[in-house]
Each structure stands twice: as C-alpha cells, then as structure tokens.
TORKOL-4160 file (C-alpha; in steps of 0.2 Angstrom, whole numbers, padded with zeros to 4 digits, m for minus):
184
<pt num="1" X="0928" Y="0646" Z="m0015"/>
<pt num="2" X="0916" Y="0648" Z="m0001"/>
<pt num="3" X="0926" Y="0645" Z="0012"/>
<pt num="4" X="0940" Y="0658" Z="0006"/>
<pt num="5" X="0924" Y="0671" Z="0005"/>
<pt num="6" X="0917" Y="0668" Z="0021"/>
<pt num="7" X="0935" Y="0666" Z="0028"/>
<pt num="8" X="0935" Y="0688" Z="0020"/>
<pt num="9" X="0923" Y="0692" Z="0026"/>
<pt num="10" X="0926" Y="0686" Z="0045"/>
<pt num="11" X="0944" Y="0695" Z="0042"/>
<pt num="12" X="0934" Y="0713" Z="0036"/>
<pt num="13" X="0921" Y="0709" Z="0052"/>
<pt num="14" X="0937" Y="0707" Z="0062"/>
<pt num="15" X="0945" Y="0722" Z="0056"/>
<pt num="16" X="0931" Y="0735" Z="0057"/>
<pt num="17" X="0928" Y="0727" Z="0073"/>
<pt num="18" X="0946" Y="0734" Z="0077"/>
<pt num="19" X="0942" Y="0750" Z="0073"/>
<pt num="20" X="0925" Y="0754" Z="0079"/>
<pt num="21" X="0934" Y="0748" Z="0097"/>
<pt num="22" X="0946" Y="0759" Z="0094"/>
<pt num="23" X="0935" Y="0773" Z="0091"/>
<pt num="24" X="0924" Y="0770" Z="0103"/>
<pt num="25" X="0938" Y="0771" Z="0118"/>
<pt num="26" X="0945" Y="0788" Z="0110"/>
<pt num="27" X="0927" Y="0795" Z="0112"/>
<pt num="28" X="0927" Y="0788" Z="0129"/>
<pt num="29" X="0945" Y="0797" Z="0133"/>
<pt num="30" X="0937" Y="0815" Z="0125"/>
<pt num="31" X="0921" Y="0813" Z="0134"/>
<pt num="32" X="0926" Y="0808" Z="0152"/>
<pt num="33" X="0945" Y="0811" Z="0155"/>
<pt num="34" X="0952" Y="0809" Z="0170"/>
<pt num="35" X="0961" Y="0817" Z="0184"/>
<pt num="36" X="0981" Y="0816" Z="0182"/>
<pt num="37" X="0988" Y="0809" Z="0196"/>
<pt num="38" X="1006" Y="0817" Z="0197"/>
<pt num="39" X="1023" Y="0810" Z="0201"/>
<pt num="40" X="1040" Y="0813" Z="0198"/>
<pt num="41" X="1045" Y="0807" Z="0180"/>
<pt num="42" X="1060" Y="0804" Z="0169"/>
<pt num="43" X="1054" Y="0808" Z="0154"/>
<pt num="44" X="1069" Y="0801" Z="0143"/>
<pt num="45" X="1065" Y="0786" Z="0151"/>
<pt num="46" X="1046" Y="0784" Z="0146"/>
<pt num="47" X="1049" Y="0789" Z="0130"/>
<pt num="48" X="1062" Y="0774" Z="0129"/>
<pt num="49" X="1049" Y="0763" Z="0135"/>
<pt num="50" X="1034" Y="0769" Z="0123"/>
<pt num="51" X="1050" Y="0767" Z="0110"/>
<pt num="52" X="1051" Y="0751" Z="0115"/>
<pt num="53" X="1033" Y="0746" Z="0114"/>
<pt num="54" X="1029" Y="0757" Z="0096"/>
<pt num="55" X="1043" Y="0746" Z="0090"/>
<pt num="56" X="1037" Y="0731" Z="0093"/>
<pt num="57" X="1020" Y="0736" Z="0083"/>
<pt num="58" X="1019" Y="0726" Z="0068"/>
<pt num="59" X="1006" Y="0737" Z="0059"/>
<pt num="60" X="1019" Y="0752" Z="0057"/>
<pt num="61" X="1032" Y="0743" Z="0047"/>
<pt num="62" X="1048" Y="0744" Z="0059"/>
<pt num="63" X="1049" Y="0763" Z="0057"/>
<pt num="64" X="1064" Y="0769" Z="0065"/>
<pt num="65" X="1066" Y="0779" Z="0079"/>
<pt num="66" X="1082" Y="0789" Z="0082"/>
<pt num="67" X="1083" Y="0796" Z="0100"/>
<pt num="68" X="1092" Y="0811" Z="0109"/>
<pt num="69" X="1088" Y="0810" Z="0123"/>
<pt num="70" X="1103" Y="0816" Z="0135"/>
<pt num="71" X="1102" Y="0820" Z="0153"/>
<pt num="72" X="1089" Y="0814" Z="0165"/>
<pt num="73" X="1074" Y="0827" Z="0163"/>
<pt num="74" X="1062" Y="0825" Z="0178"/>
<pt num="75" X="1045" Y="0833" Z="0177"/>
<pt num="76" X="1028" Y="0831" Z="0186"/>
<pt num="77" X="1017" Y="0819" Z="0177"/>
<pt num="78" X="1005" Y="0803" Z="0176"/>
<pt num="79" X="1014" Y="0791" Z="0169"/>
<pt num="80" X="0998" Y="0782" Z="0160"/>
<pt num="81" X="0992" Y="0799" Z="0151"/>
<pt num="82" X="1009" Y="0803" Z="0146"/>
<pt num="83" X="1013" Y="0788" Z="0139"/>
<pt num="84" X="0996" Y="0789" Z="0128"/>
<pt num="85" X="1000" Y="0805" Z="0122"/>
<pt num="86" X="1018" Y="0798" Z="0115"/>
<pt num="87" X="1008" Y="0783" Z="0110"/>
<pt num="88" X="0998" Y="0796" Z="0099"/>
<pt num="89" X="1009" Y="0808" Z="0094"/>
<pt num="90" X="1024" Y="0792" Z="0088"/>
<pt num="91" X="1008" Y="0783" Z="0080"/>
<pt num="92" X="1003" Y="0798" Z="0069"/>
<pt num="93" X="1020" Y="0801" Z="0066"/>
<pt num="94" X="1024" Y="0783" Z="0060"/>
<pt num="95" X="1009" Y="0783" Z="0050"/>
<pt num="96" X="1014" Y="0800" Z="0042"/>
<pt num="97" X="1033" Y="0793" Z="0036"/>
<pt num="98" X="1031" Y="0777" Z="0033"/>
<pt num="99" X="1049" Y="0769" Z="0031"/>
<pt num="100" X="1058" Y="0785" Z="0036"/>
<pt num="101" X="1066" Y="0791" Z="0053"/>
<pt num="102" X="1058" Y="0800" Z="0066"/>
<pt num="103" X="1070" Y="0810" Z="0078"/>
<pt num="104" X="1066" Y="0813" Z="0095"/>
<pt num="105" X="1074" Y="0826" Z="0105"/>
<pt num="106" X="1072" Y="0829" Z="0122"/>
<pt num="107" X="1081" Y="0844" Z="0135"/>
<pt num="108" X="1079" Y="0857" Z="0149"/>
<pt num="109" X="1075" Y="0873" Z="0145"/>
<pt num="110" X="1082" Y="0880" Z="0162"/>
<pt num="111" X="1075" Y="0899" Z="0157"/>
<pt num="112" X="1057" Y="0892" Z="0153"/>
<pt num="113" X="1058" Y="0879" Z="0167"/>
<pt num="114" X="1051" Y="0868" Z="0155"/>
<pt num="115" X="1057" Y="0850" Z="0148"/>
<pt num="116" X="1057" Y="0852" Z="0131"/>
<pt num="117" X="1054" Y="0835" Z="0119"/>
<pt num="118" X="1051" Y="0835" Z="0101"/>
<pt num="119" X="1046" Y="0823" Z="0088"/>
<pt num="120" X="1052" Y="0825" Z="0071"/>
<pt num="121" X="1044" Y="0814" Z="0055"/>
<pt num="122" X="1049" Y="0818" Z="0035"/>
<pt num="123" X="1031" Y="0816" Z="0031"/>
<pt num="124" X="1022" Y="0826" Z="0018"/>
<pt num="125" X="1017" Y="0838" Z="0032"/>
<pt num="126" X="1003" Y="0847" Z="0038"/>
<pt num="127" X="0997" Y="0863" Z="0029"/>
<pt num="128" X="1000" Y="0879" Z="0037"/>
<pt num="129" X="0980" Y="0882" Z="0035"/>
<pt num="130" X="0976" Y="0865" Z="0045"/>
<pt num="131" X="0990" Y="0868" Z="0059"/>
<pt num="132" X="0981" Y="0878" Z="0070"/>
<pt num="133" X="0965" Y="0867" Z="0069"/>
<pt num="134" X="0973" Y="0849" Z="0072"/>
<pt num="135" X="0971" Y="0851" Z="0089"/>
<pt num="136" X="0951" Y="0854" Z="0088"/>
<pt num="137" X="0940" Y="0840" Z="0093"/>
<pt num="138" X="0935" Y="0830" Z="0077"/>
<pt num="139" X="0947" Y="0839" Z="0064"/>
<pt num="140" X="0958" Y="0827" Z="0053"/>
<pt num="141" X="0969" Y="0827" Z="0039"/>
<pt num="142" X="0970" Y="0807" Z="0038"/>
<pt num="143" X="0956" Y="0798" Z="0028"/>
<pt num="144" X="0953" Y="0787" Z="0041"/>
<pt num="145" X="0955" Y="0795" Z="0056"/>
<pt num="146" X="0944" Y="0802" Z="0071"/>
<pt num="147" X="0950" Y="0819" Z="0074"/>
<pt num="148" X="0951" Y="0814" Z="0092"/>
<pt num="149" X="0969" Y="0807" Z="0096"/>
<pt num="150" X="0977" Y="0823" Z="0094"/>
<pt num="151" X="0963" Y="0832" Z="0104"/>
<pt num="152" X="0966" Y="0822" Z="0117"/>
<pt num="153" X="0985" Y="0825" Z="0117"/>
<pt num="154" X="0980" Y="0845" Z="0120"/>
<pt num="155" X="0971" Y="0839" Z="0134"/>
<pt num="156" X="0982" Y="0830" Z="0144"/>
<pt num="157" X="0996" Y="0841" Z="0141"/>
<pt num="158" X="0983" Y="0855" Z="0147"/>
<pt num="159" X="0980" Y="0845" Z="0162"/>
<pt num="160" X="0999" Y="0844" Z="0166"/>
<pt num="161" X="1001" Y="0864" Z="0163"/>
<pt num="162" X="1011" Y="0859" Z="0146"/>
<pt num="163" X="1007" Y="0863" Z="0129"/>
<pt num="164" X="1011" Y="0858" Z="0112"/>
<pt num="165" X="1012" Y="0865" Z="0095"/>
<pt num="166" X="1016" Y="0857" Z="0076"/>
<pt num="167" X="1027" Y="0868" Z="0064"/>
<pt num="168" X="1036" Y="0863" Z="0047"/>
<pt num="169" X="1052" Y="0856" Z="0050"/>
<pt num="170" X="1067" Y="0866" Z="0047"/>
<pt num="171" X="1068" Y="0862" Z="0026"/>
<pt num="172" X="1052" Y="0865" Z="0026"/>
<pt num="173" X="1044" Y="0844" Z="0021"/>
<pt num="174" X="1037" Y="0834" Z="0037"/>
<pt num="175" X="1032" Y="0840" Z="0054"/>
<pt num="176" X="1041" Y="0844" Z="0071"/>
<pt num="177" X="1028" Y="0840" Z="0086"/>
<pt num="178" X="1035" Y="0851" Z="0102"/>
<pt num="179" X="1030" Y="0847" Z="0118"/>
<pt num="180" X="1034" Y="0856" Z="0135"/>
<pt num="181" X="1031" Y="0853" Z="0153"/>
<pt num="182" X="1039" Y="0860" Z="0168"/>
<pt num="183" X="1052" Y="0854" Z="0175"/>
<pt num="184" X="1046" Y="0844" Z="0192"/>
C-alpha cells in the first residue's frame, strides 16, 4: 500500500512538473519573443507536418484531422514560429472536440494577397462576449489554461504582418480559427 501511494504521488509530482515547465516557457515566449527570421514557405506543407506531429500526440486521443489543402501556397514566414502557432491553435482545437474532426482549409485569396487557412473544430464554442478577449494576454475559457498560447499566436501572426480572428462556425456550434498572411 505504500509503495502504490508513494508511487501517486511521484506520478502527481511528475505531472505538475509537466505543467509548471510548460507554463514557465509560454511566459518565456510572451515576455521575450523573438525576431522572425523570413523565408519562403509552403504553408500546406507545414501544416501537413505539424499534422503529422499533433497526430502522433498521445494526450489528444487520435483526433482527426481532415485537410484541404490544394495548391501550393507560398508565403513569407519562420518556419519555427509558424509551426508553434498551428501547434497552438490544433491543440486548443483538439482539446475543445475531443473525438470529433477538425477541418483545415487552406487557399489564395489573390484580391487580398493573402493565404488564407482556417481551422474548423465542433466544439462547444467560444461565446460571442469572450471572442474579442481570447487574444488578451492571460484571458482563458479553459479551467486549466494560461491565457498565453493564444496571445502568442496574435503575436507572431502580428510579426508576420498577418492576423487572425475566431467566429462561430457556420450552424452556429464550434469555432472556425482564420488566419491570413500575405502571400510571399
């Protein structure tokens, strides 16, 4: 019996280990970000690789990922920052729908000059109140969460002369993340 206790407890030590690291580096990211350094990007294809990766992930239960991703979009990016901003975004959005699809689209709005990728889940959604705050430092709907990930998203699609906004999707239930970037 004290051997499965102290066992436990080493297991809650680990986890909340886990988590303060965690925590720790995303205030690390907010409070000293770096410079992006630019270079041509296909952005279908880092998405198919963070895909790749988030799949593998064996805290997220498998979620499925349907992609439509087309044509080759290039744009002007770092490839590290971008591929923590789809790391946050397709966590959240995991974490959000557990066990249902989330649909990523991506494509060339010529007229804007902009690549245009969104990330659909069939979560509960976020409340029209809260949409316009998520991207606030230290502002979360989760129980558990920082209020930085989201925050630092903003950022480094600020960096990159993007932006991206959160709406309802179209019946009304989950969330469609939209990002743009120009095109390079």
């Amino acid at each position: 019996a004290a051997d499965a206790s102290a066992r436990e407890l080493t297991q809650i030590v680990l986890r909340e280990s886990e988590r303060l690291n965690a925590l720790i580096s995303e205030l690390l990211d907010f409070a000293r970000p770096r410079e992006p350094q630019l270079v041509a990007l296909d952005l279908g294809l880092a998405v198919r690789e963070i895909v790749q990766v988030i799949q593998h992930d064996k805290s997220l239960d498998a979620t499925a990922i349907e992609l439509e991703l087309g044509d080759p979009v290039m744009v002007n990016a770092d490839s590290a920052l971008l591929r923590q901003v789809l790391w946050n975004l397709l966590r959240n959005a995991a974490e959000a729908s557990p066990g249902s699809a989330i649909v990523i689209t991506l494509h060339e709005a010529k007229d804007e000059a902009n690549a245009v990728l969104r990330l659909a889940d069939a979560g509960p959604g976020i409340p029209a109140d809260f949409r316009s705050r998520i991207f606030e430092p230290f502002f979360s709907t989760k129980e558990r969460g920082t209020g930085l990930g989201l925050a630092i998203v903003h950022r480094i699609l600020e960096q990159h002369r993007g932006s991206i906004t959160a709406e309802a999707g179209a019946d009304g239930s989950g969330t469609v993340m939209t990002i743009r970037l120009p095109l390079a």
